[in-house]
C-alpha positions in Angstrom: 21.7 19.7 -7.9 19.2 16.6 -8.0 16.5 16.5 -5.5 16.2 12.5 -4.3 12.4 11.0 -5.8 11.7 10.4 -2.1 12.7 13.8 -0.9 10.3 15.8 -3.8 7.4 13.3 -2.8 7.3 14.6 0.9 7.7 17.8 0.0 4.7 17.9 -2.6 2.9 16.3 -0.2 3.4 18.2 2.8 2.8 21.3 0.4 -0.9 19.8 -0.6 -1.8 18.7 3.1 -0.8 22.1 4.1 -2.7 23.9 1.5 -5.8 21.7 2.6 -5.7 21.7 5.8 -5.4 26.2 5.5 -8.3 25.8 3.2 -10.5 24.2 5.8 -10.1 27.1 8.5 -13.0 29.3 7.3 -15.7 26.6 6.6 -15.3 25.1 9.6 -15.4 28.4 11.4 -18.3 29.5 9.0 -21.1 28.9 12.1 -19.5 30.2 14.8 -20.3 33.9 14.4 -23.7 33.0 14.2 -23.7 31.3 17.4 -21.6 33.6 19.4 -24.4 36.4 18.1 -26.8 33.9 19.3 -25.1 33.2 22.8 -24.2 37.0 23.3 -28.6 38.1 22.0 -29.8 35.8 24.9 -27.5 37.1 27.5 -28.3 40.6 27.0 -32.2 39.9 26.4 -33.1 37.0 28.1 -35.2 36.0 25.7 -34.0 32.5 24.0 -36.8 31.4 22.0 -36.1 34.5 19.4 -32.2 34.3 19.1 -32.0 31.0 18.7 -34.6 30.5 16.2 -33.2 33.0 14.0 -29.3 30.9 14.1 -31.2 27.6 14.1 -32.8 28.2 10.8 -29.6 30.0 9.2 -27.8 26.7 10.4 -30.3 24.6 8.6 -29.7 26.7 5.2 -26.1 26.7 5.3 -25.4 22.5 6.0 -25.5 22.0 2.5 -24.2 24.6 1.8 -20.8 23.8 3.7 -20.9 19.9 2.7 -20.6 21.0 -0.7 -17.8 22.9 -0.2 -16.2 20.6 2.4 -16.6 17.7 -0.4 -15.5 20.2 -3.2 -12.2 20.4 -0.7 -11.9 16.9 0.1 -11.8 16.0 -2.8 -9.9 18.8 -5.6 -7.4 19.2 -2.6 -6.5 15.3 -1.7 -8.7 13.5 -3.9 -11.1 12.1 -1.5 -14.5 11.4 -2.9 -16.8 11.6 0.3 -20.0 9.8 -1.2 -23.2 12.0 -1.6 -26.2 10.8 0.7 -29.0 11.2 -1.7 -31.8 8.7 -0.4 -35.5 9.3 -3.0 -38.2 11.5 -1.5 -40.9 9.4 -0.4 -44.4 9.7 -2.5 -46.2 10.7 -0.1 -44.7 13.0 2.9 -46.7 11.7 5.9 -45.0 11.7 9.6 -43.6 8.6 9.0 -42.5 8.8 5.5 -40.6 12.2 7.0 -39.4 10.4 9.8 -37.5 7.4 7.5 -36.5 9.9 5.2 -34.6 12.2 7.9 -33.3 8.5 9.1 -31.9 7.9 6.0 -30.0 11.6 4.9 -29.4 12.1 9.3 -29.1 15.7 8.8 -28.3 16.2 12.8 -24.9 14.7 11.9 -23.6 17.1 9.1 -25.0 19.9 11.6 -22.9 18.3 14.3 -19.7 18.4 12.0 -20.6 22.0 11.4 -21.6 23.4 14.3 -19.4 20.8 17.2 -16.5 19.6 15.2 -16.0 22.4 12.9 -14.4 24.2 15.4 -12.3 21.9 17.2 -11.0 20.4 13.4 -10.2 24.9 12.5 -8.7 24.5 16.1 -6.6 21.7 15.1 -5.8 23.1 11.9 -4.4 26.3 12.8 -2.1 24.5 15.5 -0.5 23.1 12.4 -0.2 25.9 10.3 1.5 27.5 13.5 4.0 24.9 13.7 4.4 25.3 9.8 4.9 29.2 10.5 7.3 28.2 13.6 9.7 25.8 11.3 10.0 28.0 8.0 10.7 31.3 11.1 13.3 28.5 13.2 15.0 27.4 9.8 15.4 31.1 8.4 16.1 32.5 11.3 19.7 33.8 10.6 18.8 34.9 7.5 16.0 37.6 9.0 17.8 37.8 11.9 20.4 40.4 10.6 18.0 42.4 9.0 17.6 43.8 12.3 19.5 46.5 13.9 22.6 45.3 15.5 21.3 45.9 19.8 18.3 44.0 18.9 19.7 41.3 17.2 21.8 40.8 20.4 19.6 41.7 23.1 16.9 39.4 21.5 18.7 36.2 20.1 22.7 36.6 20.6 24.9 35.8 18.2 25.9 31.9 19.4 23.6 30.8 21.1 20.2 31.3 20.9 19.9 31.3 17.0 21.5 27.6 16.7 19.1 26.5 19.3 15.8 28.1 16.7 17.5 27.1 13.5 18.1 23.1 15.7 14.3 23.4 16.7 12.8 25.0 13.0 14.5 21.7 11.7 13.0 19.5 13.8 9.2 20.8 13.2 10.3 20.9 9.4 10.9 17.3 10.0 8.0 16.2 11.6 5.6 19.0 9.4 5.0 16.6 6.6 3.1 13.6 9.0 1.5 15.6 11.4 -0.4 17.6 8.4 -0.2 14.0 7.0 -2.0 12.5 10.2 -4.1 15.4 10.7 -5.8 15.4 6.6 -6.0 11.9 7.3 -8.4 12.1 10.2 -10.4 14.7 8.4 -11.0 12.9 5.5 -12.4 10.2 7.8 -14.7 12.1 10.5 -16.2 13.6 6.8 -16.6 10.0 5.1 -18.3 8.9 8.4 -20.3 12.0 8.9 -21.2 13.7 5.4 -21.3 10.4 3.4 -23.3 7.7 4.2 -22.5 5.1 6.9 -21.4 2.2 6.7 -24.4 0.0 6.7 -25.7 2.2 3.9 -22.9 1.8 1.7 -22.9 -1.8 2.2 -26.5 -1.7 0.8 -25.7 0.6 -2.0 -23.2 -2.2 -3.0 -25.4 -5.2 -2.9 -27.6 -3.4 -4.8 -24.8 -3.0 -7.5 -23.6 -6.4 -7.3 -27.7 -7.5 -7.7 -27.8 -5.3 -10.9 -24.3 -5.9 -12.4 -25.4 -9.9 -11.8 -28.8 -9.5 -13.3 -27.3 -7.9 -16.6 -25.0 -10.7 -16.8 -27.5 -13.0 -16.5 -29.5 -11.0 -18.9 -26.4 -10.9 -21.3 -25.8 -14.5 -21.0 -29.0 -16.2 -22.0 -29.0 -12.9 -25.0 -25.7 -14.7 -26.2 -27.0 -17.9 -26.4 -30.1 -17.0 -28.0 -27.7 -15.9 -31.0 -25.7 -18.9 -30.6 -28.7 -20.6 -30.9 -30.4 -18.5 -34.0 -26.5 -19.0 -36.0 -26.8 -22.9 -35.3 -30.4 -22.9 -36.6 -30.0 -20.9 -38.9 -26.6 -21.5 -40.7 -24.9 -24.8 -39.5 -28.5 -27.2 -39.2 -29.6 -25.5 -43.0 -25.8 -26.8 -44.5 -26.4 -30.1 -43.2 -30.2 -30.0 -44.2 -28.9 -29.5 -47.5 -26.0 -31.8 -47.4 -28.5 -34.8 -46.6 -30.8 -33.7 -49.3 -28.4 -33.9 -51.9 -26.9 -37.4 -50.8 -30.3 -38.4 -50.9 -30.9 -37.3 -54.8 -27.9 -38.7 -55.2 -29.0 -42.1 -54.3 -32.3 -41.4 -55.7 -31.3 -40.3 -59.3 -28.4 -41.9 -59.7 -29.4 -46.4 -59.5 -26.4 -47.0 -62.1 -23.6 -45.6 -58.9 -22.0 -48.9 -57.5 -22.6 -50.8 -55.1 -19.4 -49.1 -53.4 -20.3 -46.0 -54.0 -23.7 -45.9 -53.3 -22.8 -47.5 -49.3 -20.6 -44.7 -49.0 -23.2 -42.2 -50.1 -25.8 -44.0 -48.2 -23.6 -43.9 -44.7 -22.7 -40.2 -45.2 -26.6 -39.3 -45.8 -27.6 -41.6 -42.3 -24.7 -39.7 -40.8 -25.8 -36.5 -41.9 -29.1 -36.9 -40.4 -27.7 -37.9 -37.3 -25.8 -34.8 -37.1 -29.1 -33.2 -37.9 -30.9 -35.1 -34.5 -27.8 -34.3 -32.5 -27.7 -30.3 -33.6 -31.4 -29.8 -33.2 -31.0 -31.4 -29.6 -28.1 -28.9 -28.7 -30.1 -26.1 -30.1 -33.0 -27.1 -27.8 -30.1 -27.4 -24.9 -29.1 -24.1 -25.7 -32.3 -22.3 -25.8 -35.4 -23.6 -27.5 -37.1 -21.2 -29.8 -41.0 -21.9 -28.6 -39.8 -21.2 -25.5 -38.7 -17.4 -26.2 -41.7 -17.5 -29.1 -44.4 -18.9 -26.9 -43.4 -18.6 -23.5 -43.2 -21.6 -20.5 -45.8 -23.2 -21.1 -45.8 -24.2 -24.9 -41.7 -25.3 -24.8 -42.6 -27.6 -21.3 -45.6 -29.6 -23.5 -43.2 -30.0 -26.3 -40.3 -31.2 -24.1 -42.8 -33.4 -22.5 -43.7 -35.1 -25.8 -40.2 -35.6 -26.8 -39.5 -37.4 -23.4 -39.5 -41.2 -23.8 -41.9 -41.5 -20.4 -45.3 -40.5 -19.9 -45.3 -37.0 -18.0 -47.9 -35.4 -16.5 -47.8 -32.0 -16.3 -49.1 -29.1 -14.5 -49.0 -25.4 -15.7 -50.6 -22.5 -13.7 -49.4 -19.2 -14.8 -51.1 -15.5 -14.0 -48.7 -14.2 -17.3 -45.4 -14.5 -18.7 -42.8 -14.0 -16.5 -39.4 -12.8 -16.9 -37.1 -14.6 -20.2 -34.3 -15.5 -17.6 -36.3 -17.0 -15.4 -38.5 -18.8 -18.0 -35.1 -20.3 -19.2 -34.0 -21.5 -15.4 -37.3 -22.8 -15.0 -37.1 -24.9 -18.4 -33.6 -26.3 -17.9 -34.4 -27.1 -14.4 -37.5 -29.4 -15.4 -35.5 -30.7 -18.8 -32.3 -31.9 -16.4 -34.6 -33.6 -13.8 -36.5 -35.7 -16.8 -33.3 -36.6 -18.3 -31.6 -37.8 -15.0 -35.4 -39.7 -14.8 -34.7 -41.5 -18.2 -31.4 -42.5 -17.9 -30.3 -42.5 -14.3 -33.5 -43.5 -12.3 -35.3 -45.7 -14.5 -38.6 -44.4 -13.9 -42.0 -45.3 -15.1 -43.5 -41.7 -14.7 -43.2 -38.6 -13.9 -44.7 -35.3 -13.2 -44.6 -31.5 -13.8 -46.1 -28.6 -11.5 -45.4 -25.4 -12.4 -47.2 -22.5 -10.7 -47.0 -18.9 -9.8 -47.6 -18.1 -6.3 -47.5 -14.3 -6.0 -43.7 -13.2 -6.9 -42.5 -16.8 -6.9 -42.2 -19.2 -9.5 -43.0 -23.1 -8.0 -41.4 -25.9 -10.3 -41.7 -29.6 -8.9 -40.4 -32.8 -10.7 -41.4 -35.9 -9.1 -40.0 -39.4 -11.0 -40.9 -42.8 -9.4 -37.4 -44.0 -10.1 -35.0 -46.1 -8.2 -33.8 -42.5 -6.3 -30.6 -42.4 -4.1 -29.8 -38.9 -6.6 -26.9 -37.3 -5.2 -27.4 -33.8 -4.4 -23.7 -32.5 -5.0 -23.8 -34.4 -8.2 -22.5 -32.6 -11.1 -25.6 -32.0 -12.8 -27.8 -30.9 -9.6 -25.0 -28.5 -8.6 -24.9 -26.9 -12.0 -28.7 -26.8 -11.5 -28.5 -25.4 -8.1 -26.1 -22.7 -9.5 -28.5 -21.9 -11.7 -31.0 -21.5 -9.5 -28.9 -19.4 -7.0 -28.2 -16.9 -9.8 -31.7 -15.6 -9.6 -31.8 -15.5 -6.0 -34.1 -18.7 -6.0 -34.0 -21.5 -3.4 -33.4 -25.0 -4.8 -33.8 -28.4 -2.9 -33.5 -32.6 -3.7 -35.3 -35.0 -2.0 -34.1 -38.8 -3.6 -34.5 -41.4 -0.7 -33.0 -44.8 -1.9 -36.1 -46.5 -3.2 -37.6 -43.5 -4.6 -39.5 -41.4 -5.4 -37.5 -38.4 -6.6 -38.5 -34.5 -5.9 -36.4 -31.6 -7.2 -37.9 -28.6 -5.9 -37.2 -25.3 -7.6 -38.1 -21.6 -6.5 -37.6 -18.8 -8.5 -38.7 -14.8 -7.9 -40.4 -13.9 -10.8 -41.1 -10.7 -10.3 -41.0 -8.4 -12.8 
């Protein structure tokens, strides 16, 4: 005979919430003795301070104790991680540093799921291993029911009428067995997450502090992959052209008796080859510019302000290197708002502060252009992205007429 999928599933099931629930009756009941000795000491002696001192401080040993094994159960039995509340000690243990530190692991409520809830949740649990007992004794019942000797059997359950009504009613608690322990390990697993884990604010924290790290190394990854983008470009791609124009350029050079046809074609193909040089070195610099890992902010923003076709004036005031990410957000910010001022604002001037202010980064680019920039332009979004992935603040102020700010902050430190 096949047993239906659905059928197995509820009985595995019931089977494992059962077996958890039965292996959660001694834990939770682990404190009680020690507080009934405690309860019964101070009615007989009067004397408080003593018996309760004594359970107070074995209650204090065995929390962890009990967590572990309640979190061992949670989760081997129904595969329930309950998260472990491990906050660093502080460096120094002064009153305070005690008092954030018990705030943070709140020890009172693992010893009130102990001590108070411990025994309601054994209390709850044995109810259903009753009714569990009281269906597999209903739904058996004529089978022990003629072990017995023959008056019994009829003076206790009758023959007709009494052992059809506890078969009917085992059946019925065999029904409803699989979602009350269901309901039941359910709940458990939920007072424990709330109480032995951490709460919810906590793990809230815990995951913006993964996010911030998983988002700084793929920041960190990023700009690493286009410093090899930019290294293969340099150093593969821009030598073969190198050498392509050097060769057209011998050509022409050693070669006066090519013809006239000839040596136009060769001559185009060497001007376009140095083009292609121009254009690759400017993507290279695009991509990452190699003073500006070599010799930090400062050297790569005077070369990018010699190559810009206006006269800038810039500013650099730096305590020390910062970080390579945010020299690089820095750079592209200041390189997108003097291109935008060449070709977009036809501006006269311009001018570059750069300064580190405690933990923050300061970059300002002022242009005396025409203004009117659109903030949620293409390019100042992209820049404003940028920004934003370093936790900076980024702003645009472009009032028709001019003059142009862009306004970048970045945290910087290390």
């Amino acid at each position: 005979m096949t047993i239906p999928a659905g059928l197995r599933r509820t009985v595995l099931r019931a089977q494992r919430d059962t077996g958890f629930l039965a292996a959660g009756v001694l834990p939770h009941l682990a404190l009680v003795p020690v507080w009934a000795w405690a309860a019964a000491t101070t009615a007989r002696t009067g004397d408080w301070l003593l018996t309760v001192s004594l359970p107070a401080a074995l209650v204090l040993l065995g929390t962890p104790v009990l967590t572990a094994v309640q979190r061992a159960r949670y989760r081997v039995l129904i595969g329930v991680d309950v998260p472990r509340l491990t906050p660093a000690a502080p460096e120094r243990w002064t009153w305070a540093s005690i008092a954030r530190w018990l705030a943070a692991t709140r020890p009172w409520r693992k010893i009130g799921y102990h001590l108070l809830l411990g025994p309601l949740l054994a209390l709850l649990e044995l109810l259903v291993l009753a009714m569990a007992a009281a269906c597999l004794a209903g739904v058996i019942a004529y089978a022990w029911s003629w072990a017995l000797p023959t008056g019994i059997r009829q003076d206790w359950f009758g023959y007709l009428t009494q052992l059809p009504a506890y078969t009917a009613a085992g059946l019925l608690l065999l029904c409803a067995l699989p979602w009350t322990a269901r309901a039941v390990a359910r709940a458990e697993a939920r007072l424990a997450s709330g109480l032995l884990g951490p709460s919810r604010a906590q793990r809230l924290q815990e995951r913006v502090d993964q996010l911030a790290v998983s988002r700084t190394d793929l920041i960190e990854a990023v700009d690493a992959e286009r410093r090899r983008i930019e290294r293969d470009l340099h150093d593969g791609t821009q030598q073969r052209l190198v050498s392509l124009a050097v060769n057209l350029g011998l050509a022409m050079a050693t070669r006066p008796d090519l013809p006239s046809d000839a040596r136009e074609v060769i001559a185009r193909a060497h001007l376009e080859a140095k083009e292609a040089i121009a254009e690759l070195n400017d993507l290279v610099r695009g991509l990452h510019p190699a003073v500006l890992e070599d010799r930090g902010l400062d050297a790569a923003l005077s070369g990018l302000a010699a190559r810009t076709p206006l006269p800038v004036r810039l500013r650099v005031n730096l305590e020390e290197r910062v970080a390579p990410n945010v020299e690089s957000v820095a750079y592209f910010v200041i390189s997108e708002a003097l291109t935008n001022a060449t070709k977009h604002a036809n501006a006269m001037r311009a001018e570059v502060i750069v300064r580190q202010v405690g933990e923050v980064l300061r970059v300002r680019v002022t242009d005396d252009g025409l203004g009117g920039a659109d903030a949620a332009g293409t390019g100042l979004t992209g820049l404003a992205k940028r920004v934003g992935s370093l936790d900076g603040a980024f702003h645009v102020s472009s009032p028709v007429g001019g003059p142009t700010t862009i306004t970048a902050e970045l945290p910087c430190a290390r």
